[in-house]
C-alpha positions as CSV (number, residue, x, y, z in Angstrom):
1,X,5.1,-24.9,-26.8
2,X,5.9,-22.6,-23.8
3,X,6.3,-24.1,-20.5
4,X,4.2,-22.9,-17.6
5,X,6.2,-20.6,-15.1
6,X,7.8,-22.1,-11.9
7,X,5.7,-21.1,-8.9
8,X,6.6,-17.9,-6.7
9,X,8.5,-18.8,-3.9
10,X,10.6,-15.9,-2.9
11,X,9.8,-11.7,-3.1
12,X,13.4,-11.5,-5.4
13,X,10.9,-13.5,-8.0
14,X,8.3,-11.3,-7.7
15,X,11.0,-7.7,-8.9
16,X,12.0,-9.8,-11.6
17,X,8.1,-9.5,-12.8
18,X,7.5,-5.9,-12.3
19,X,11.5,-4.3,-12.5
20,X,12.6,-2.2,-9.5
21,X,10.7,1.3,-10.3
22,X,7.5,-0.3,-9.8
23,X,8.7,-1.2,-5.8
24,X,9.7,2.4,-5.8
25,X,6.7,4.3,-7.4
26,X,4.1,2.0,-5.3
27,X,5.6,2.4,-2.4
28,X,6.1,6.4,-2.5
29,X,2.8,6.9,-4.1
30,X,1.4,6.1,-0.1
31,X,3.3,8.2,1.7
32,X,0.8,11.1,1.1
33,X,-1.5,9.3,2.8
34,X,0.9,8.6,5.9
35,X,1.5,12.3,6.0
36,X,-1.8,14.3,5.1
37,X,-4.0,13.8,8.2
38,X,-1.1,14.7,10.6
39,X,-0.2,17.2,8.3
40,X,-3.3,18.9,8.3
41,X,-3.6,18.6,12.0
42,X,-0.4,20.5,12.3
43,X,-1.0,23.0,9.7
44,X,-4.0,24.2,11.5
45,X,-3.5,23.8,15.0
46,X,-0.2,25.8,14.5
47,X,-2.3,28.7,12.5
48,X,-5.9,28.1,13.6
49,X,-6.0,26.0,17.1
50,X,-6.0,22.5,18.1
51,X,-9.7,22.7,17.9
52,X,-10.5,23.6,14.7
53,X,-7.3,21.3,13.8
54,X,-9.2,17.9,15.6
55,X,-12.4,18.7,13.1
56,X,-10.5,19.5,9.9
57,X,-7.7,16.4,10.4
58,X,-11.1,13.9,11.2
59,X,-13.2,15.6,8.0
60,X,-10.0,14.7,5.4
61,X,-9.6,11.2,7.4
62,X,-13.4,9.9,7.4
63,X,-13.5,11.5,3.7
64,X,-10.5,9.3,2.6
65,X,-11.5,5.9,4.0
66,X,-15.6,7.0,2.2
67,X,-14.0,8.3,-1.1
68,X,-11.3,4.9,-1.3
69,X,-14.4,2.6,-2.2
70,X,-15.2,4.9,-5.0
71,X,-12.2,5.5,-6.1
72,X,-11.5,2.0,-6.5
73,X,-14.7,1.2,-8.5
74,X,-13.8,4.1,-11.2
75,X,-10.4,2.2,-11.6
76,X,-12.4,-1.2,-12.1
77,X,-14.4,0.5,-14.6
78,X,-12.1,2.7,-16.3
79,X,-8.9,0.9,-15.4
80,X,-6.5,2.5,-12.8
81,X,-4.3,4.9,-15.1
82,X,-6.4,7.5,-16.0
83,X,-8.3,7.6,-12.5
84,X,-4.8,7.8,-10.7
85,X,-3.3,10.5,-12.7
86,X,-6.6,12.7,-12.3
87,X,-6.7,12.2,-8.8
88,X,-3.0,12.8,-8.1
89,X,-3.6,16.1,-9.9
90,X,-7.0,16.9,-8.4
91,X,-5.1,15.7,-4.7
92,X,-2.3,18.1,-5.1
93,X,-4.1,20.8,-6.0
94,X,-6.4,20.5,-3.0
95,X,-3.9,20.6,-0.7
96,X,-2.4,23.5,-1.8
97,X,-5.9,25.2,-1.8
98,X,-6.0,23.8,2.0
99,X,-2.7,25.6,2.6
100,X,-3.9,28.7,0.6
101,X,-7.5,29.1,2.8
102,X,-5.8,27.8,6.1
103,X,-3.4,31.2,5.7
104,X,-6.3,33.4,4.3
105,X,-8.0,32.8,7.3
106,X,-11.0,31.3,5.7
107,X,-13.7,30.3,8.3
108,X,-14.2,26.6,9.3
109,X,-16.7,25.8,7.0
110,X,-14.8,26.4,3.7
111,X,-11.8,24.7,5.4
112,X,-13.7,21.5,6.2
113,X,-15.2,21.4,2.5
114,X,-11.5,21.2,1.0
115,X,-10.0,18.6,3.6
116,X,-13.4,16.3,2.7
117,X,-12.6,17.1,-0.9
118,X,-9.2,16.6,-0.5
119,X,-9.8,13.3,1.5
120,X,-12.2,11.9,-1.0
121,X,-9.5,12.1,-3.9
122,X,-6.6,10.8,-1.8
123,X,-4.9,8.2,-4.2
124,X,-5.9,4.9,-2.9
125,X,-2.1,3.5,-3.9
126,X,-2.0,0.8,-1.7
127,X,-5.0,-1.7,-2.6
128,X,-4.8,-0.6,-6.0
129,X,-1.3,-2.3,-5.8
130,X,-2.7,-4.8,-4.2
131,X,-5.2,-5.5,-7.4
132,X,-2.2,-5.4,-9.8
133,X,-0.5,-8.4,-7.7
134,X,-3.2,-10.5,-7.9
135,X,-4.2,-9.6,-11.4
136,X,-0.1,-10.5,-11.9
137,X,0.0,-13.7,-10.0
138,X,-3.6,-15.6,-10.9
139,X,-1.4,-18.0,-13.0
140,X,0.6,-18.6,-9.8
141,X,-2.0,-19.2,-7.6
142,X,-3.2,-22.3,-9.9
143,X,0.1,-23.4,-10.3
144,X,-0.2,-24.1,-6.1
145,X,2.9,-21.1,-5.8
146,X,3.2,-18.6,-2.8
147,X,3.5,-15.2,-5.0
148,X,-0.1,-13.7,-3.3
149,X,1.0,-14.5,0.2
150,X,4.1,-13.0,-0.6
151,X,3.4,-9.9,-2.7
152,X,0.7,-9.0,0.0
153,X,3.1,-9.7,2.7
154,X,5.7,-7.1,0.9
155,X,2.5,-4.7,0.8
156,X,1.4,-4.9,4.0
157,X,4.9,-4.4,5.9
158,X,5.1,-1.1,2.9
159,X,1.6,-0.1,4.3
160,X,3.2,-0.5,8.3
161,X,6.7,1.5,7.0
162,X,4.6,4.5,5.5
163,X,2.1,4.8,8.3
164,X,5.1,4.8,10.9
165,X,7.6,7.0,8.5
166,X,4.8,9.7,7.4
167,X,4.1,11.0,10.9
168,X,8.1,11.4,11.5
169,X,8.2,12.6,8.4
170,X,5.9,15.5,9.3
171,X,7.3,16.0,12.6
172,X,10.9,16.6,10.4
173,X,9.5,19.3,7.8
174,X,7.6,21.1,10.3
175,X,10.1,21.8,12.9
176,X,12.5,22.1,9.9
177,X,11.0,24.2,7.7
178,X,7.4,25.3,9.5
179,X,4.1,23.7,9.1
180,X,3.0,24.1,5.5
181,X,6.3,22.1,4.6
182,X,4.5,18.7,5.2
183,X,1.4,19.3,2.8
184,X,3.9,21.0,0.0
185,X,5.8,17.4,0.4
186,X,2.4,15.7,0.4
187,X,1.4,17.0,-2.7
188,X,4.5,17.2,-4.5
189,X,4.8,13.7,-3.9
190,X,1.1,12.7,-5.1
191,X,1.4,14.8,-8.3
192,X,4.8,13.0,-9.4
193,X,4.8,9.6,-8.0
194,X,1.5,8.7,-8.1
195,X,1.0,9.6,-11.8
196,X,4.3,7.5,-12.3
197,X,2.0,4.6,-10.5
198,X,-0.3,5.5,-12.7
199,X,1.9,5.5,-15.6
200,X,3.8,2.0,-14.6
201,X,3.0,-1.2,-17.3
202,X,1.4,-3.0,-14.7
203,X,-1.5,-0.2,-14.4
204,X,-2.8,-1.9,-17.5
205,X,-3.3,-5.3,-15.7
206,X,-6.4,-4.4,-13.9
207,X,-9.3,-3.8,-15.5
208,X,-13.2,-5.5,-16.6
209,X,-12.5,-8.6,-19.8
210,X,-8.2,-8.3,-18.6
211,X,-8.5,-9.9,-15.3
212,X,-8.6,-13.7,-15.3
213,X,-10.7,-14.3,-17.7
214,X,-13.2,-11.5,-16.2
215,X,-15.6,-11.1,-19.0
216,X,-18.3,-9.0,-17.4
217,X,-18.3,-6.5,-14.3
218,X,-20.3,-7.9,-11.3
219,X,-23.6,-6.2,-10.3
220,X,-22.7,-3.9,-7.3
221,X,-24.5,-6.1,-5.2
222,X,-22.7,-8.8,-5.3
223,X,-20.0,-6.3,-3.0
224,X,-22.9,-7.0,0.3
225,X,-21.7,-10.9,-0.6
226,X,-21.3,-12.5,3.7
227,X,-16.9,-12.6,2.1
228,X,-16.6,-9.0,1.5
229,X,-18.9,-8.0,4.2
230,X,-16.9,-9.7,6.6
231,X,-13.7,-9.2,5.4
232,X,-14.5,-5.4,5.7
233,X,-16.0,-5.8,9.2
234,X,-12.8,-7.3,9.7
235,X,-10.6,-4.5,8.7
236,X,-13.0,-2.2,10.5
237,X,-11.7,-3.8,13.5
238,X,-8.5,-4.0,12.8
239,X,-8.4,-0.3,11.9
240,X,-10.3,0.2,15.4
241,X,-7.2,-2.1,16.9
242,X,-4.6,0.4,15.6
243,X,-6.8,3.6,17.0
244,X,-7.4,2.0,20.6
245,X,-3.6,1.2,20.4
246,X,-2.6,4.8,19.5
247,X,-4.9,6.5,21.6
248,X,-4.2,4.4,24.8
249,X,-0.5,4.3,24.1
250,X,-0.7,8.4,24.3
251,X,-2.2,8.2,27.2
252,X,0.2,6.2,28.5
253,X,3.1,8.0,27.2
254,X,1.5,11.8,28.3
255,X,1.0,9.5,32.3
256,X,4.6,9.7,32.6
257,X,5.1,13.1,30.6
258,X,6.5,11.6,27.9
259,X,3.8,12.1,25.2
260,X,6.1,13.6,22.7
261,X,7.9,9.6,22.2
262,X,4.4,8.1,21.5
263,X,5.5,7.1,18.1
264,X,8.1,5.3,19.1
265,X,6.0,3.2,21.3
266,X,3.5,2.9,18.1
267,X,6.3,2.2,16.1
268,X,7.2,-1.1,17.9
269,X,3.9,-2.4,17.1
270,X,4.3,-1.3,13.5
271,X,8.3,-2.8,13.3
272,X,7.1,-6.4,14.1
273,X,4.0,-6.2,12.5
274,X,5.9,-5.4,9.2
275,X,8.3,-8.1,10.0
276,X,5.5,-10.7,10.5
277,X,3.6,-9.3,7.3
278,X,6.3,-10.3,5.0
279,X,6.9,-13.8,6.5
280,X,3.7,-14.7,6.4
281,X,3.9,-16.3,3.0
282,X,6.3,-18.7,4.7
283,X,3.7,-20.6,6.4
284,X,2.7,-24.0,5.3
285,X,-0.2,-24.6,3.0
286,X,-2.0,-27.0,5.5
287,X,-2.1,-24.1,7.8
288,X,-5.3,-22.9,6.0
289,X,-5.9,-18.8,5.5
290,X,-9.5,-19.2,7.3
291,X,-7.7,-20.8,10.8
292,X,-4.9,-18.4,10.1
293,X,-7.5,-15.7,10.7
294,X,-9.0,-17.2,13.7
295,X,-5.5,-17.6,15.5
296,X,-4.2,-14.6,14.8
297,X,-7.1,-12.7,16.0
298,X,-7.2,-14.9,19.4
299,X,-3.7,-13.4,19.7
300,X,-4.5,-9.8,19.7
301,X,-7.6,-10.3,21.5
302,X,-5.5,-12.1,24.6
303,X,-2.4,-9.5,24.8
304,X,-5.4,-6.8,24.7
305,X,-6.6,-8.4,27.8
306,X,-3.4,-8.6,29.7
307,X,-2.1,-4.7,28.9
308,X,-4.3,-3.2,31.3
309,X,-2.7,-5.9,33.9
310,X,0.6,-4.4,33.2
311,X,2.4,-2.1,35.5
312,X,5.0,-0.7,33.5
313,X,6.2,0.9,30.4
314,X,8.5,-1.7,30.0
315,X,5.4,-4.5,29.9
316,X,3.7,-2.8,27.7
317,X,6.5,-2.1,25.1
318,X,6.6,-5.7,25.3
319,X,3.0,-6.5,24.7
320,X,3.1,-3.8,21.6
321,X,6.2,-6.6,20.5
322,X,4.2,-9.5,20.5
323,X,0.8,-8.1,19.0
324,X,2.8,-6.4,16.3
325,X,3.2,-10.0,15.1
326,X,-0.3,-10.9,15.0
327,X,-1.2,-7.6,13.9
328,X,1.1,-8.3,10.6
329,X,0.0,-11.8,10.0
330,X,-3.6,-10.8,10.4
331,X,-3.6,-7.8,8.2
332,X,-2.2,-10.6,5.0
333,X,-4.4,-12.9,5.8
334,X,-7.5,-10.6,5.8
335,X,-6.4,-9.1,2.4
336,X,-6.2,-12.6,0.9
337,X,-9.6,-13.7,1.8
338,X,-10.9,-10.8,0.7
339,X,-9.3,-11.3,-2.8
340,X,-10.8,-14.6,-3.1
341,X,-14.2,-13.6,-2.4
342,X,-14.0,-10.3,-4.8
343,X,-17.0,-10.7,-7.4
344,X,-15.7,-10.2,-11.2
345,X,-14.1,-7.2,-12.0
346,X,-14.3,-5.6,-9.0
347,X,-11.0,-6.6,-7.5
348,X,-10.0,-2.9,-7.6
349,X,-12.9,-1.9,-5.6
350,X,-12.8,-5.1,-2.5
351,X,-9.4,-4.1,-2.2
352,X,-10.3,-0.3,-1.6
353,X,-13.3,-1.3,0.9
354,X,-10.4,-2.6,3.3
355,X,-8.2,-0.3,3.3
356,X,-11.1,2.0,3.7
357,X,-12.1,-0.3,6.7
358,X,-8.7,0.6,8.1
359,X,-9.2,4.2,7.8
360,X,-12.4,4.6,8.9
361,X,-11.7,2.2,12.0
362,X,-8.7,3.4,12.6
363,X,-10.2,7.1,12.8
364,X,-13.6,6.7,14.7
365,X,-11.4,3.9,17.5
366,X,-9.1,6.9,18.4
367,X,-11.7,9.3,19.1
368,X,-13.6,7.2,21.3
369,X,-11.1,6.0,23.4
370,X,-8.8,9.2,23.4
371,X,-12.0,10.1,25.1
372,X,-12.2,7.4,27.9
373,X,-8.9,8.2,28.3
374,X,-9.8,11.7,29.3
375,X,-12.9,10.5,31.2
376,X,-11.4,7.6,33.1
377,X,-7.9,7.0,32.8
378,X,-5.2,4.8,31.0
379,X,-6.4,1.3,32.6
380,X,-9.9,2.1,31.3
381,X,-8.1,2.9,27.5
382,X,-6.0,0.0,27.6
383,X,-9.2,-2.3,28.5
384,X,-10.9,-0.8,25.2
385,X,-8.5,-2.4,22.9
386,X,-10.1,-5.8,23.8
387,X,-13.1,-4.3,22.1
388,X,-12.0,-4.7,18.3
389,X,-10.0,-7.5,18.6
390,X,-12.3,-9.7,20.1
391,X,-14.8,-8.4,17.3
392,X,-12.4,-9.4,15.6
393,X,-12.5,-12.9,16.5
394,X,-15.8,-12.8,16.5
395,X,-16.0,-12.4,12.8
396,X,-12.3,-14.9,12.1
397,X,-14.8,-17.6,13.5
398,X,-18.2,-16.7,11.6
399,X,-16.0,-17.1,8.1
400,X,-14.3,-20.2,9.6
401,X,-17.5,-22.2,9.9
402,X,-18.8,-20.9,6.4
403,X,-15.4,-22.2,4.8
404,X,-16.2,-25.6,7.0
405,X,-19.4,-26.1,5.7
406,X,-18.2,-24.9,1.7
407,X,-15.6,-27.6,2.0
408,X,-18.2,-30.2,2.9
């Protein structure tokens, strides 16, 4: 008679499960989607204007957080390997067609068809990772261990790496080697290390009658459920945090004439929100996920209402520090509820429908306050980040009072 496994306690446990390459392969299988939306946007404002550039980036972006969803519900029905290694071909291959029109000088409308195609078949790495952990540590969960905490800590602090490292990353190939390098990288990378995600052992964990006893794949309806609705409204404004951010930390930045060091003031949000991502598994049981939620979005929501308060660059660096952490936490703790309220076999698809949430927060929050930022000023751009995160913690306190009265 075998003896059950010891519970997951540290993230060394969880290599020992999967072997090194699979740390590797997951995490460079999302760089291209770090990199293609700034890529694109420098690709074509270089060759075609800033203009046209704003429209094609925002088609590939919106595309990508639409097309994640369905991506994600192919892989639950037809398990991830052979979905991931068509769409890291059909990916690559589309961005090389995007370089190939962009020079021809193809008018606007064919160039907007290939960045939504393009978008749409972006490889949905990260929540498809996500799935294989949970698949991976269902045991562990019963057996009261800290492995999903954990594993989704490790993935969230890879998500905040990627999305800092990809823009650099394009800033580096284009002024090294001109503005198609970045989409040449892109794709190169998708078409060898996502098929090697695809490829890994663990692809094979996720699918309908291999999941936890999963027997039968859940109506689609059961995806309007109130815990994946609000899970997703959740990442919607978390996604709408990180735009306001962004666009109201430019605006700061370009106030002093220093908008080329934006990212770095980004990247201090992203440095201790990775840091707090992956010692969030750390925190004691009794310190349930649902108040988790509702604290950490209090957080954000009070440091959004003291930034536009705060004089200098200097105070706001440090208010970037301190949400970073409840950024982090929040992000891990959203994830997990969302896994727990994932109907059968469509694990692959809740987890796409938040990270699509991100993207298509994240996207629609930057337009709309770059453009107060335009119209009235940084104070007014810093006073819209209070906008998601107290939506935010709007929607942390609806799902604590359902999980009151469920444990009733």
């Amino acid at each position: 008679m075998h003896e059950a496994p010891a519970p997951v306690t540290r993230l060394v446990e969880l290599r020992r499960m999967t072997g090194t390459w699979f740390f590797v392969v997951a995490f460079v299988a999302r760089i291209p989607v770090a990199m293609d939306v700034v890529g694109v946007l420098t690709l074509v404002s270089v060759e075609r204007g800033l203009a046209m550039a704003g429209l094609v980036s925002a088609a590939l972006g919106i595309a990508s957080g639409l097309g994640g969803p369905v991506v994600g519900a192919i892989a639950d029905r037809w398990g991830q390997r052979p979905v991931l290694i068509v769409v890291a071909v059909l990916h690559a291959g589309l961005l090389l067609g995007l370089l190939a029109v962009v020079y021809a000088g193809a008018p606007l409308a064919v160039l907007l068809v290939i960045a939504v195609l393009a978008g749409v078949t972006i490889p949905p790495a990260s929540p498809l990772a996500r799935a294989r952990w949970l698949a991976l540590l269902a045991s562990d969960t019963r057996a009261g261990g800290r492995g999903v905490p954990i594993a989704l800590g490790y993935e969230s602090m890879a998500d905040e790496i990627s999305f800092v490292g990809g823009p650099i990353l394009v800033g580096v190939l284009a002024t090294a080697f001109g503005p198609a390098a970045p989409l040449l990288v892109a794709a190169a990378l998708a078409l060898v290390f996502v098929t090697a995600f695809g490829l890994h052992p663990t692809a094979t964990l996720v699918h309908p009658g291999d999941h936890e006893g999963v027997t039968r794949l859940a109506p689609r309806r059961e995806l309007v459920r109130p815990g994946v609705l609000l899970t997703t409204g959740g990442m919607l404004t978390m996604g709408g945090f990180f735009g306001s951010t962004l666009a109201s930390a430019t605006a700061v930045m370009e106030s002093i004439e220093l908008g080329e060091a934006t990212g770095l003031l980004y990247g201090v949000m992203g440095a201790t929100s990775a840091l707090a991502a992956i010692t969030v598994g750390r925190l004691p049981a009794r310190f349930r996920v649902p108040v988790r939620w509702v604290v950490f979005a209090a957080a954000m929501t009070a440091v959004a209402l003291v930034m536009p308060h705060v004089a200098s660059l200097a105070g706001v660096a440090v208010c970037f520090v301190l949400v970073g952490v409840a950024v982090g936490a929040g992000l891990v703790t959203i994830f997990t509820i969302g896994a727990d309220a994932a109907p059968a076999g469509r694990l692959a698809t809740t987890m796409t429908l938040l990270s699509s949430g991100i993207t298509i927060g994240q996207g629609t929050s930057v337009a709309l306050v770059g453009a107060i930022a335009d119209a009235a000023g940084t104070v007014a751009a810093l006073s819209a980040v209070a906008v998601p995160a107290g939506l935010g913690l709007v929607l942390a306190v609806v799902h604590l009072a359902r999980s009151a009265r469920a444990r009733r």
